[in-house]
C-alpha positions as CSV (number, residue, x, y, z in Angstrom):
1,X,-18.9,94.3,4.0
2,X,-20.7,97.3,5.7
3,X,-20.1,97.9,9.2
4,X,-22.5,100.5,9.5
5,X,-26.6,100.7,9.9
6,X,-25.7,104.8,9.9
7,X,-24.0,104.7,6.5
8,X,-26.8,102.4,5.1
9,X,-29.8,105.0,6.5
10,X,-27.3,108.4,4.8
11,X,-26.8,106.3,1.2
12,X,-30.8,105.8,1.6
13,X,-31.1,109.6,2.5
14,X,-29.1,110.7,-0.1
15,X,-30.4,108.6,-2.8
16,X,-34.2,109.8,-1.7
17,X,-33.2,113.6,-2.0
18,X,-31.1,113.3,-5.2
19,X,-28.5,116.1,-3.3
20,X,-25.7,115.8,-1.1
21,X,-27.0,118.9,0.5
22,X,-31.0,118.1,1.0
23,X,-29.6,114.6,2.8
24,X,-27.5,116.5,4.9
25,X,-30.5,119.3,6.2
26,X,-32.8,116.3,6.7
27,X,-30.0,114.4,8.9
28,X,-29.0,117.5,10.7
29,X,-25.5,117.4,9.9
30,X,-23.1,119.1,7.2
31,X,-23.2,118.4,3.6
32,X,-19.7,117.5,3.9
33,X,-20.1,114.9,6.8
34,X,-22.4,113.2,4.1
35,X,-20.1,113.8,1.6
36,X,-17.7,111.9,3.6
37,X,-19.9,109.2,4.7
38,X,-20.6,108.4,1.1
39,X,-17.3,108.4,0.2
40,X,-16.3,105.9,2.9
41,X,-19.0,103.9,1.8
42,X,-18.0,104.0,-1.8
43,X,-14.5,103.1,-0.8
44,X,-15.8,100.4,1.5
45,X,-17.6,98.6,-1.2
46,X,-15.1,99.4,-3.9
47,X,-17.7,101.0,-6.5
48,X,-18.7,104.6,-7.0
49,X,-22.8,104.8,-5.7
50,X,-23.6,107.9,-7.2
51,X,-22.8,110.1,-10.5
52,X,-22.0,113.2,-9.3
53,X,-24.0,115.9,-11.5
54,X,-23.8,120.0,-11.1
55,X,-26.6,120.3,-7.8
56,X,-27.7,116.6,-8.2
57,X,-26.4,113.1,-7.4
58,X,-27.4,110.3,-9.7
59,X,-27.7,106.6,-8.3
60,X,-25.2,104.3,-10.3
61,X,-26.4,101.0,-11.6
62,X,-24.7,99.2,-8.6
63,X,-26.4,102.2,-6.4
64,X,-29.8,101.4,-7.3
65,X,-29.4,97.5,-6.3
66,X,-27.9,98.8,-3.1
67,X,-30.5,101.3,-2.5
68,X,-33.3,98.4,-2.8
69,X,-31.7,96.2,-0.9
70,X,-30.9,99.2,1.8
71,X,-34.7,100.5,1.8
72,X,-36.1,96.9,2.0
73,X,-33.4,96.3,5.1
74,X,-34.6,99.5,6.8
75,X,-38.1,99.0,6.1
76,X,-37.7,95.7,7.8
77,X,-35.9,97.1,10.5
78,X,-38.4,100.0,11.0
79,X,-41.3,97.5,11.2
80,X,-39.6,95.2,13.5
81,X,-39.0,98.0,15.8
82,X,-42.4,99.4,16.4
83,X,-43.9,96.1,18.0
84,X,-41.6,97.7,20.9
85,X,-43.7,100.9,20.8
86,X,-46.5,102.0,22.4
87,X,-50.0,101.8,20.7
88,X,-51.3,105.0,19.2
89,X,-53.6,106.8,20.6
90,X,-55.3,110.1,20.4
91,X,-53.9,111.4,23.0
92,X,-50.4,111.6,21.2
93,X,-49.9,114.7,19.0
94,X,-50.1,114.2,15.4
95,X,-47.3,115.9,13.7
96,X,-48.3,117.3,10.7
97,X,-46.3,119.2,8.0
98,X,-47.8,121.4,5.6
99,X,-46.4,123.7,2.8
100,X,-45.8,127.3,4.4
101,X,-48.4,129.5,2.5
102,X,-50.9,126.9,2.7
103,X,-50.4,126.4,6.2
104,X,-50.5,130.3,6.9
105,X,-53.4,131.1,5.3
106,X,-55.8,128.5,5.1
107,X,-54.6,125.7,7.7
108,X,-54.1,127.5,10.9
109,X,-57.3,130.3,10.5
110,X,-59.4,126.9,10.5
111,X,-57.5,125.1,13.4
112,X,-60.3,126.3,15.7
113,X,-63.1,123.7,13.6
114,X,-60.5,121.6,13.8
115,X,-60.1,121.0,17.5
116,X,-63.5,121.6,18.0
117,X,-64.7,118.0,16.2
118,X,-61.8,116.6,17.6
119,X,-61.0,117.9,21.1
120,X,-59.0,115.0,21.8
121,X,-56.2,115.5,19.2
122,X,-53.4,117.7,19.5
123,X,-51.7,118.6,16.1
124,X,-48.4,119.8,16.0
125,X,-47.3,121.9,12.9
126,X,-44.3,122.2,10.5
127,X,-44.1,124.7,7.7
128,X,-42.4,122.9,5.0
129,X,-42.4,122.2,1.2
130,X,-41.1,119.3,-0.6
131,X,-39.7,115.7,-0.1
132,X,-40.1,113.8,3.2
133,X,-37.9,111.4,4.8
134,X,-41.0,110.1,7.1
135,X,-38.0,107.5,8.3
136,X,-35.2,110.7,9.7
137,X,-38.3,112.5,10.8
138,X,-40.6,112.6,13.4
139,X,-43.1,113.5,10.9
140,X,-46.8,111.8,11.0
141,X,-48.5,113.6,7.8
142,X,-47.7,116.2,5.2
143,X,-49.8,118.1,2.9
144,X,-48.2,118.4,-0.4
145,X,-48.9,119.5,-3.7
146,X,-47.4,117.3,-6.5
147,X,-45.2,118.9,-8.0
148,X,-42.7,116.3,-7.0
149,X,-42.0,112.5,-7.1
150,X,-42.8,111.2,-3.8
151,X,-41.7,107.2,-4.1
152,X,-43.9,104.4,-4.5
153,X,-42.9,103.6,-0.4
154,X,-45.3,106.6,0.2
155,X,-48.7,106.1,1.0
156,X,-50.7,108.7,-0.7
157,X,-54.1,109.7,-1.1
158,X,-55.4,112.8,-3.2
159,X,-57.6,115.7,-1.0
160,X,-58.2,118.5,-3.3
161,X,-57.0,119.4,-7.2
162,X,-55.6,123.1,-6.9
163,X,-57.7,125.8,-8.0
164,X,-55.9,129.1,-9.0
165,X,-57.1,132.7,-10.2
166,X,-55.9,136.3,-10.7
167,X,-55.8,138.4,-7.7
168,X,-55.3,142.1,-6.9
169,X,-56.1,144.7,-4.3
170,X,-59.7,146.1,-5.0
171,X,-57.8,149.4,-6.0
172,X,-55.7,147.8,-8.3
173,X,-58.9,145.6,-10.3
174,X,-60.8,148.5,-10.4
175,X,-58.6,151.1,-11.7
176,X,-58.8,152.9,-15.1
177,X,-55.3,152.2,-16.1
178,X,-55.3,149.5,-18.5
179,X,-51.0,148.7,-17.1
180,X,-50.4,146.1,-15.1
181,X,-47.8,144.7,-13.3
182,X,-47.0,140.7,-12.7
183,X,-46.3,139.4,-9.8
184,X,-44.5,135.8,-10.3
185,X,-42.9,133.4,-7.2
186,X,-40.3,131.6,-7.7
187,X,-41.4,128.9,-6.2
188,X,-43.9,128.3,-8.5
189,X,-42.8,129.4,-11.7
190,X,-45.8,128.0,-14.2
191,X,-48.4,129.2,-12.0
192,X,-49.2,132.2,-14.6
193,X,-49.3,129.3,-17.5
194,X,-53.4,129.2,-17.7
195,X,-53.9,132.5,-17.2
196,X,-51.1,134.6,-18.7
197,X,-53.3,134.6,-22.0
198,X,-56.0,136.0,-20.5
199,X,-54.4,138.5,-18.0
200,X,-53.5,140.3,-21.3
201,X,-56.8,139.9,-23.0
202,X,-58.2,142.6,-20.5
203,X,-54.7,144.6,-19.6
204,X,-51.5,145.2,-20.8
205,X,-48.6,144.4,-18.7
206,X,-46.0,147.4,-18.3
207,X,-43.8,145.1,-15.4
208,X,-43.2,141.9,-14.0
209,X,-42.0,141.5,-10.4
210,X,-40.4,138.3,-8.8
211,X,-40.9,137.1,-5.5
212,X,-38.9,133.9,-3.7
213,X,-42.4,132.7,-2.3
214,X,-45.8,132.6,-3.3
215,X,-46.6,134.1,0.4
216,X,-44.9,137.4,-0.6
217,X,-46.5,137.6,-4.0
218,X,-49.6,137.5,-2.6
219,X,-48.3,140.1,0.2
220,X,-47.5,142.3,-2.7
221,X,-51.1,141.5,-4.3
222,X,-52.8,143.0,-1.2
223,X,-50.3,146.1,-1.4
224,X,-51.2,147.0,-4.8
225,X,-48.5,146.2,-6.7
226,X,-49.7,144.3,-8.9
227,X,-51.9,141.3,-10.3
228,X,-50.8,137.9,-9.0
229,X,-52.1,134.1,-9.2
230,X,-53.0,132.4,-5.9
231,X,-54.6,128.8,-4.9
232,X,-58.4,129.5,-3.9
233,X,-56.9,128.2,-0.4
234,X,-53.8,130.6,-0.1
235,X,-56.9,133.4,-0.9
236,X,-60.1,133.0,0.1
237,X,-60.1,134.2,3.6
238,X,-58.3,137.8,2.0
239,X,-61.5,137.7,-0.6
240,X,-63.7,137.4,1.8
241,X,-62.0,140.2,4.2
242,X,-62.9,142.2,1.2
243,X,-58.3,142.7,0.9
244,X,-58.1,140.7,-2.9
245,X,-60.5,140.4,-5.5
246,X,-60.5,138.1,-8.1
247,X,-61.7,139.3,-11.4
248,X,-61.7,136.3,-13.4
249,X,-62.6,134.0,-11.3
250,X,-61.2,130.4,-10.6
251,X,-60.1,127.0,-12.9
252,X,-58.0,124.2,-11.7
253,X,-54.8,124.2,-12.7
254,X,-54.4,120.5,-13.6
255,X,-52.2,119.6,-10.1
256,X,-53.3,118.2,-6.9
257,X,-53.1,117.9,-3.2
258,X,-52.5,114.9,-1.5
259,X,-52.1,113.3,2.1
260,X,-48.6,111.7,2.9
261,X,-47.6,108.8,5.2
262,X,-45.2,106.2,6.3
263,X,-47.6,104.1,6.0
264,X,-51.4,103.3,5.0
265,X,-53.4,105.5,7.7
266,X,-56.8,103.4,8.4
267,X,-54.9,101.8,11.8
268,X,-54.7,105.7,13.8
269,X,-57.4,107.0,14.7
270,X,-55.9,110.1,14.5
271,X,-54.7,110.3,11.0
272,X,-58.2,109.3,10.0
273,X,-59.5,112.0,11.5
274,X,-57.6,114.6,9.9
275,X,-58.3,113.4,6.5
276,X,-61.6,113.2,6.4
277,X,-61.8,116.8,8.4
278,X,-59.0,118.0,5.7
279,X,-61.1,117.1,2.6
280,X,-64.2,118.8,4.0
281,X,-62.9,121.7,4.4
282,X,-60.7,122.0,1.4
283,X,-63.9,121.6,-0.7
284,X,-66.0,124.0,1.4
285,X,-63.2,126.6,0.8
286,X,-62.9,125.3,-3.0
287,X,-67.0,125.3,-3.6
288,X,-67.3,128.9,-2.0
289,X,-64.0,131.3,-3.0
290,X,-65.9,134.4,-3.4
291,X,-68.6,134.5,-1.0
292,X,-71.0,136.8,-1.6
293,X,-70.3,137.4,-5.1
C-alpha cells in the first residue's frame, strides 16, 4: 500500500522526464533524494518501477500501469482542487515560459505590442527549453518547438512551422574569400541538415565551430566568425538592424512551434489572448524576414 501522495507525484515526475536527474531540477531537490524516494517506493510495492539505463530511466511493465493509475489519481486530485480556487482573471499574471533564444530575441523586443492590445495582462517570463511538468510548476504557457514528446495529457496547439536560413555579418557574405567557417549549436545539432548542401555550393568550408546554444552561434554570426543557421524569429530584428544578412534566403525546416497548457485554453481570457497575439506576430515576423530586400 502507498502511504504517500509525495512519492506518487516524484514516480509521476520521474516517469514524465525519463531521468532521475531532470525529476529532481523540476522538484527542487537532489537527484539522490529522488533516487531514494523511488527506491522506497520500489521496495514498498515489492517490484522494480523503472529500468535503469546509462542517463535514462525506463518505466517497467508494472511502472507503466502504476504511472496511469498515478497520473489519472493526480489529475483527479488536481481538478478537485481548483473548485477551491479563485476564478481567473486578467488581472492575474500569466506565466509564460519560452525557449531562451527565442525569448531573447524575438519575444521580449515585441512585449511593448503586446501590452499595448492588452494593457490589462501582466506576463511573467521564464527562459526555458524542453519538457514541462505544468503539475510541479507554476507554469501557465510555454512556447516550444517540437523537438520533443510532450504527452497526450498536454493541450497543444501549433503557432508557427520554423523557418531557418544562413546568416553572417555583412563583412563576412560579402567578402572575396570563397572559406568559410561553420558555426553549429549544440543544441540543435540538425539545424545545418537543409542547408549544408547548399552552404558548399557557393563556399568552401575551411572550419567548423561549436557552440552550447544557438544564442551564442548566432553571437558569433554577428562577430564575423563565421556562417551560421538561425530561425527567421531568433534573426530578423539583427537583419533588419542591418548586423546579419542572409544570403540565401529562408525555407522551413519541416518542425514547428506550438502553445502548451495544462489544459484546453478557451476558459482564460488571458491565455486566449496571447495566442491569438502570438500567432500574428510570429507570421508578420515569418512573412517579412528581410525587410527591405
Amino acid at each position: 500500500m502507498i502511504r504517500s501522495l509525495d512519492a506518487l507525484r516524484v514516480f509521476v515526475t520521474v516517469a514524465r522526464a525519463h531521468s532521475m536527474t531532470a525529476a529532481a531540477d523540476r522538484l527542487f531537490v537532489t537527484p539522490g533524494a529522488v533516487s531514494k524516494r523511488i527506491r522506497d517506493l520500489e521496495r514498498e510495492l515489492g517490484t522494480p518501477l523503472f529500468d535503469r539505463e546509462h542517463h535514462a530511466v525506463r518505466l517497467t511493465p508494472k511502472g507503466v500501469e502504476l504511472y496511469r493509475v498515478s497520473q489519472n489519481l493526480l489529475d483527479t486530485l488536481s481538478s478537485a482542487l481548483t473548485t477551491f480556487e479563485q476564478p481567473v482573471t486578467a488581472d492575474k499574471p500569466l506565466v509564460v515560459s519560452c525557449e531562451p533564444t527565442i525569448a531573447m530575441q524575438w519575444l521580449i523586443p515585441r512585449l511593448p505590442d503586446f501590452y499595448a492590445q492588452h494593457p490589462r495582462i501582466t506576463l511573467h517570463l521564464f527562459a526555458s527549453g524542453g519538457p514541462v511538468d505544468f503539475q510541479a510548476s507554476a507554469i501557465d504557457l510555454a512556447l516550444r518547438r517540437d523537438d520533443f514528446e510532450w504527452g497526450p495529457e498536454v493541450f497543444a496547439c501549433r503557432v508557427a512551422d520554423e523557418i531557418t536560413g544562413i546568416v553572417a555579418s555583412p563583412a563576412m557574405v560579402h567578402s572575396t574569400s570563397a572559406a568559410r567557417t561553420m558555426l553549429h549549436t549544440t543544441s540543435r545539432p540538425s539545424a545545418w541538415r537543409p542547408w549544408r548542401a547548399r552552404l558548399q555550393q557557393t563556399w568552401t568550408v575551411d572550419r567548423e565551430l561549436e557552440f552550447e546554444h544557438f544564442y551564442l552561434s548566432l553571437q558569433a554570426a554577428r562577430a564575423g566568425l563565421g556562417v551560421a543557421v538561425g530561425s527567421v524569429y531568433m534573426v530578423a530584428d539583427q537583419i533588419s538592424a542591418g548586423e546579419l544578412e542572409a544570403p540565401m534566403g529562408f525555407i522551413a525546416d519541416g518542425s514547428s512551434y506550438w502553445l502548451l497548457s495544462a489544459a484546453p485554453i478557451d476558459s482564460d481570457e488571458r491565455k486566449i489572448a496571447f495566442h491569438h497575439w502570438l500567432v500574428a506576430a510570429l507570421r508578420q515576423t515569418a512573412d517579412n524576414p528581410m525587410p527591405g530586400a
